[in-house]
N, C-alpha and C positions, 0 to 999 in steps of 0.2 A: 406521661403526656408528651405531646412535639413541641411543644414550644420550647421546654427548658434544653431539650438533645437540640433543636436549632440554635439557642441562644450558647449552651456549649459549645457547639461545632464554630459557631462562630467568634466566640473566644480562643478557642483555639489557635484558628487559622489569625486572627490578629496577634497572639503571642507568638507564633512559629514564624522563625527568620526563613527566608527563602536557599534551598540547596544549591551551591553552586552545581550545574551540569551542561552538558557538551550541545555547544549553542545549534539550533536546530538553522535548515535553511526555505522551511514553509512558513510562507511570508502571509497571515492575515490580513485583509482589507483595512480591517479600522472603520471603517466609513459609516460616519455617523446615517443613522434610521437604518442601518442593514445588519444582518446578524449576523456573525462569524461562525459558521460551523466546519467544526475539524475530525473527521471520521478517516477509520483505517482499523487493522485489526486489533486486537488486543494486546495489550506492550508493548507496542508500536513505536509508542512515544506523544502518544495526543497529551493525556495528561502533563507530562513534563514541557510541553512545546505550551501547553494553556502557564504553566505556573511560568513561564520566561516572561509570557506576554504580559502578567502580576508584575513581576518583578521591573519590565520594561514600564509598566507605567508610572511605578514610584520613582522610577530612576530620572522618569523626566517631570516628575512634582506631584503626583497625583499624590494626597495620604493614603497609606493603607489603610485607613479606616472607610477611604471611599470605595472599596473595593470587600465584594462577596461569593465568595467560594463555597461553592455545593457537591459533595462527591457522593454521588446517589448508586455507587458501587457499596457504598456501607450500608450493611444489612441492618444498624439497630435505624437506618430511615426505612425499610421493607417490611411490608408491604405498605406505599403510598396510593394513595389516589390524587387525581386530578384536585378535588376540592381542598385539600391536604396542602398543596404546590403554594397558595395565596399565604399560606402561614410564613413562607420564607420572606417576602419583603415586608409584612409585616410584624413579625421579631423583627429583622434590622432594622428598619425605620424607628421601629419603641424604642432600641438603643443607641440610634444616630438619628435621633428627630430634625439636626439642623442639615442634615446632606438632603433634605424632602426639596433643600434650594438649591444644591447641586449636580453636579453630571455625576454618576455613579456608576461602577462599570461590575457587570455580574458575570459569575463563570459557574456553569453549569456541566460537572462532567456526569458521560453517561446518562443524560435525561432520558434516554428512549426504555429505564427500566419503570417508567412509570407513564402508564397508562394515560392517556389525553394529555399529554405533556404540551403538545404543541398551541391550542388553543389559550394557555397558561401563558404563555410564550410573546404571544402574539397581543395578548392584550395587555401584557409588563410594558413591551415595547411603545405600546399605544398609549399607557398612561401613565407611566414616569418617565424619569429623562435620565435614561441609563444606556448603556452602550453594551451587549448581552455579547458572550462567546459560548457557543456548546461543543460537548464534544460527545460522540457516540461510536459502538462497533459495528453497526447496519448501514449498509450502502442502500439497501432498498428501503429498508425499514425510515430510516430519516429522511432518503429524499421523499418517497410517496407523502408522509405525514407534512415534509416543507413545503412541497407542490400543493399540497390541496389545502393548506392551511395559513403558511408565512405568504403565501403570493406573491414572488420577487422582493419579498425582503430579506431574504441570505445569501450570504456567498458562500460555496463550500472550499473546503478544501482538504486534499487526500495527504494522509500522514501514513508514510511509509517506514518501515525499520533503518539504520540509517544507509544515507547513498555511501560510495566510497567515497567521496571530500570526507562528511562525517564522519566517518572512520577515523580517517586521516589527523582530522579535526580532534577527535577522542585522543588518538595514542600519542596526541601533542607533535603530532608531524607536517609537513607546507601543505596544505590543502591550495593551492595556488594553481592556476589553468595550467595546463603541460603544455606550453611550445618550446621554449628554449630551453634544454633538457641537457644538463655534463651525465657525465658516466655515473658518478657518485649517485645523483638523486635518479636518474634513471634504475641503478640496481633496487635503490628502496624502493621506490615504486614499486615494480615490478616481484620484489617480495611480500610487499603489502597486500596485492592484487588478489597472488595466491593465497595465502592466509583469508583474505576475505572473502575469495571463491570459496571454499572450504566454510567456514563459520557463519557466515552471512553476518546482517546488520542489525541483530534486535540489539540494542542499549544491553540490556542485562548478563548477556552470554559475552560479552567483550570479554578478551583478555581472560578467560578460564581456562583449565584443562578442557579436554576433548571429552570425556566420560560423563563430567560435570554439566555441559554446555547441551550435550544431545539428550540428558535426562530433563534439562530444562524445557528444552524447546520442546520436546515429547508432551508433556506438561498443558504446555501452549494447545497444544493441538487437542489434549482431551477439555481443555476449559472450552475450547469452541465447542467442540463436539456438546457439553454437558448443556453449556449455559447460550449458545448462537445459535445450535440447531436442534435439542433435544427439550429443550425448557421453552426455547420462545416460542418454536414450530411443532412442537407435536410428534417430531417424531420417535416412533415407536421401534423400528425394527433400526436395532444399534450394532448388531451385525452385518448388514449390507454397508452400512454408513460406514463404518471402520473400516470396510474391505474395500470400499469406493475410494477414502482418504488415503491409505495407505500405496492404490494404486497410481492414485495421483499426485503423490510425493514419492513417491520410489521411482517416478518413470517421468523426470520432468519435461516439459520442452518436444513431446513426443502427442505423434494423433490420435485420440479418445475418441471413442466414439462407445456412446450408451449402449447400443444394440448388441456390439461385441463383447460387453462388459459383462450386460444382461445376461449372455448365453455363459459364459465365463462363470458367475454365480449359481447357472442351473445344472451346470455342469458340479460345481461344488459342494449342490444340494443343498443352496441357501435361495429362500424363494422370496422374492422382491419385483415387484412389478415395473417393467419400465418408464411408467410416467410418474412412479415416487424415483426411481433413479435421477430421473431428469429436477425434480423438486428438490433431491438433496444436492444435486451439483448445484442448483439457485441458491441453495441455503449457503454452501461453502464458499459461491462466490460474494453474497453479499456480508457473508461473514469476513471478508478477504484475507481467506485464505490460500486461494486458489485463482487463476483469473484466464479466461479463455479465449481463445482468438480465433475467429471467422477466416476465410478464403477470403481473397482480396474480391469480388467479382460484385457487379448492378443485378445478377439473376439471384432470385430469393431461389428458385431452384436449384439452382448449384451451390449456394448457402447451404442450402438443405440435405444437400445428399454428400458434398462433403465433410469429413470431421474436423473439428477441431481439434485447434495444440491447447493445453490447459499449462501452465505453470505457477507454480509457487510463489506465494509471494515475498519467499526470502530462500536462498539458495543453504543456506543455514537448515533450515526445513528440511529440504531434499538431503542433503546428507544425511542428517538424521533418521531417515527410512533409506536410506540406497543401501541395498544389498550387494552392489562393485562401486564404492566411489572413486578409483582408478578409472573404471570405465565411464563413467558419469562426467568429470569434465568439462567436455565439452558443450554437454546439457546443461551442466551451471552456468556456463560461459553463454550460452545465449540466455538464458535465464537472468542472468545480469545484464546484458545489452536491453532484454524485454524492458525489465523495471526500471531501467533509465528512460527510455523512452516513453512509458507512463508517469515519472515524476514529473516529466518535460509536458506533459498533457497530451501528447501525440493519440492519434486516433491509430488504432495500428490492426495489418492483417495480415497473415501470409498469403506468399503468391505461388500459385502453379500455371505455369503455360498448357498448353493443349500437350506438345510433346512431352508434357511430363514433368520439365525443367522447376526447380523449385527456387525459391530466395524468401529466407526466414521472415524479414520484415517490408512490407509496405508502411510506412507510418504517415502520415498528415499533421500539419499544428493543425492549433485550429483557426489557420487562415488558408487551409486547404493547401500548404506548399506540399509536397510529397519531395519522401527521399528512400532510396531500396537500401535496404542493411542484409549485409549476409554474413554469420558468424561461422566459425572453425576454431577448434586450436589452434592450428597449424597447417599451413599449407608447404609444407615442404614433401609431401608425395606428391608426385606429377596428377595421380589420379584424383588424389581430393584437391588439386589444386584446378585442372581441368573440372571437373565438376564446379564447382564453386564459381569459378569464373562464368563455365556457360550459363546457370542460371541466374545471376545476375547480371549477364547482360541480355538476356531476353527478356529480364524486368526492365531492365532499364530502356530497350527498343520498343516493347507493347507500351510501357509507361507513358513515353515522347520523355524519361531524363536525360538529363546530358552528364551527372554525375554520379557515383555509387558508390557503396563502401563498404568494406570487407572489413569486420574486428576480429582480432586475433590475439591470441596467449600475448608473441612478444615479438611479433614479425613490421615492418616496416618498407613500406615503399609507395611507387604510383604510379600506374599504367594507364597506360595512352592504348584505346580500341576506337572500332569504328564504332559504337555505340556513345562515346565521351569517357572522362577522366572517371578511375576506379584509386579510391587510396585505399590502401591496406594501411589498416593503423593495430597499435598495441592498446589491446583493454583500458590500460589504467587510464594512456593519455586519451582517449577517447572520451572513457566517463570525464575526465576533470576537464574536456572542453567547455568553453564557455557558452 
């Protein structure tokens, strides 16, 4: 029966002391009548980021016992239904009859593995006085179900593997903004960077061997595959899908385009129709594992006939399928500048000029400021450094910026053009600006 696996489950989590673990910097709303939702891929860290927010409300008086945790990743709750869902606050409530007079605060991980969830959700919130957090692996899957159902009563927010502060933060090192920087912490930085280029940020892979680390993260990528795009969506042909993933982690930071993949496949003798090609890169991005970026341009035509850059959503990933990670580098490294600029919420696209000239990021807050990013290793050949330059300042003159900026391995300085100021900064201090 479910009552007595819910009334365990929840014995449980009331016996279980909370793990200490490396404080996350995705900041939940809180706000009372709104729902917290926390989505991102799989081992991400939602989970661990929902048990801080436990932890953070005992610390400031709430009892654990006002507090209810649901982990609908556990199979002996599978398969549920919607009707199923009302059995959870009422177990709790049978064994905390007097919180029916208190605020009570419920954590829902992984709810989108059960069917009409959201409706469940929606009338908790309506008719007890609780303060709800969820967390889920669909980007499409939970907004569509939030949009048509909570109707502006949640706030999301995207949990990524960790940034490098987090790191930093993990291996007990200064995660503190980089301006004023001696030699000493500048060398560790700058070792850290690498390492972190290399390994990426999921929590689990920290600090392992390399053998160890890229069997894991491999791992990651067949759970999407099994359980985000092969179990929830249908799909059937698990050969194109492997061959799609593996091109889009082996080639980060670089222009995709379906058509050439498609012919690529038939060329293979693997037969897959373009408009499921186009449906499995929708699966991989709401799955986020994968995340693509538009031409900067107002013409849906030129949308259109341009390709996208697709990149990884942890640079840990892409090593893990790069067939040269020598030569890859500098893929990680805008790969890393990308997902900063998505933790930061920027709206982001690359630019091409008419002559061709390219500059990796347009980005936008979302108060529409823009600012041009262009990544390198290294600009110490005149030729990559001459390119780099001209295309970003022909972003920055079509733009109307007056400022720009070049991230780099471990270069440093700031050039005065007739376009306005260009700083070239070093990775690490870049990410840890404020």
């Amino acid at each position: 029966m479910l009552e007595p696996l819910i009334e365990s489950l929840i014995g449980d989590f009331q016996e279980r002391a909370f793990a200490p673990t490396t404080r996350r910097d995705v900041c939940p709303a809180g706000l009372p009548g709104k729902i917290d939702v926390l989505i991102g891929m799989r081992r991400s860290g939602k989970s661990v980021r929902m048990a801080q927010a436990m932890a953070d409300q005992v610390a400031t008086g709430t009892p654990k016992t006002r507090l209810l945790h649901i982990n609908f990743d556990d199979e002996r709750l599978l398969p549920m239904s919607a009707q199923d869902l009302q059995r959870l606050p009422q177990t709790y409530y049978r064994l905390f009859p007097d919180h029916k007079h208190h605020r009570c605060h419920f954590f829902f991980d992984e709810i989108q593995n059960v069917p009409g969830w959201e409706a469940f959700v929606r009338r908790l919130l309506d008719t007890e006085n609780v303060q709800i957090m969820l967390t889920g692996s669909s980007a499409r899957l939970l907004s569509r179900e939030i949009a048509s159902a909570l109707r502006g009563r949640s706030l999301v927010a995207e949990v990524f593997p960790f940034s490098f502060a987090e790191v930093l933060r993990h291996q007990g090192e200064d995660d503190s903004p980089a301006t004023v920087v001696g030699s000493a912490r500048r060398a560790r930085l700058a070792s850290a960077l690498r390492g972190y280029l290399v390994a990426g940020g999921f929590p689990e892979v920290q600090g392992l061997a390399p053998h160890l680390r890229v069997a894991i993260l491999q791992e990651y990528v067949d759970g999407v595959i099994l359980r985000d795009v092969v179990e929830r969506h249908g799909v059937g042909n698990v050969v194109a899908l492997r061959r799609l993933i593996r091109r889009l982690l082996a080639h980060p930071a670089t222009p995709f385009s379906v058509h050439r993949f498609h012919q690529d496949l038939q060329a293979q003798g693997v037969a897959c129709g373009k408009n499921a090609l186009h449906e499995m890169l929708g699966h991989l991005e709401d799955a986020y594992l994968v995340q693509a970026v538009d031409i900067d341009t107002r013409s849906e035509r030129q949308r259109m006939v341009n390709p996208r850059r697709v990149y990884p959503i942890d640079t840990g990933l892409a090593q893990a399928f790069s067939a040269s990670p020598d030569a890859d580098r500098g893929r990680w490294l805008e790969t890393l500048v990308f997902l900063d600029l998505r933790r930061r919420g920027h709206e982001i696209h690359y630019f091409r000029s008419e002559a061709g000239f390219e500059t990796d990021f347009i980005a936008r807050t979302p108060l529409g400021e823009a600012q041009a990013v262009q990544v390198t290793e290294s600009m110490s050949q005149p030729a990559t450094r001459e390119r780099e330059l001209r295309g970003l300042r022909q972003a920055m003159r079509e733009r109307g910026l007056s400022e720009g900026t070049i991230v780099t391995l471990n270069e440093d300085d700031r050039l005065t053009t007739e376009e306005g100021i260009i700083q070239v900064v070093p990775a690490w201090r870049w990410l840890l600006r404020v």
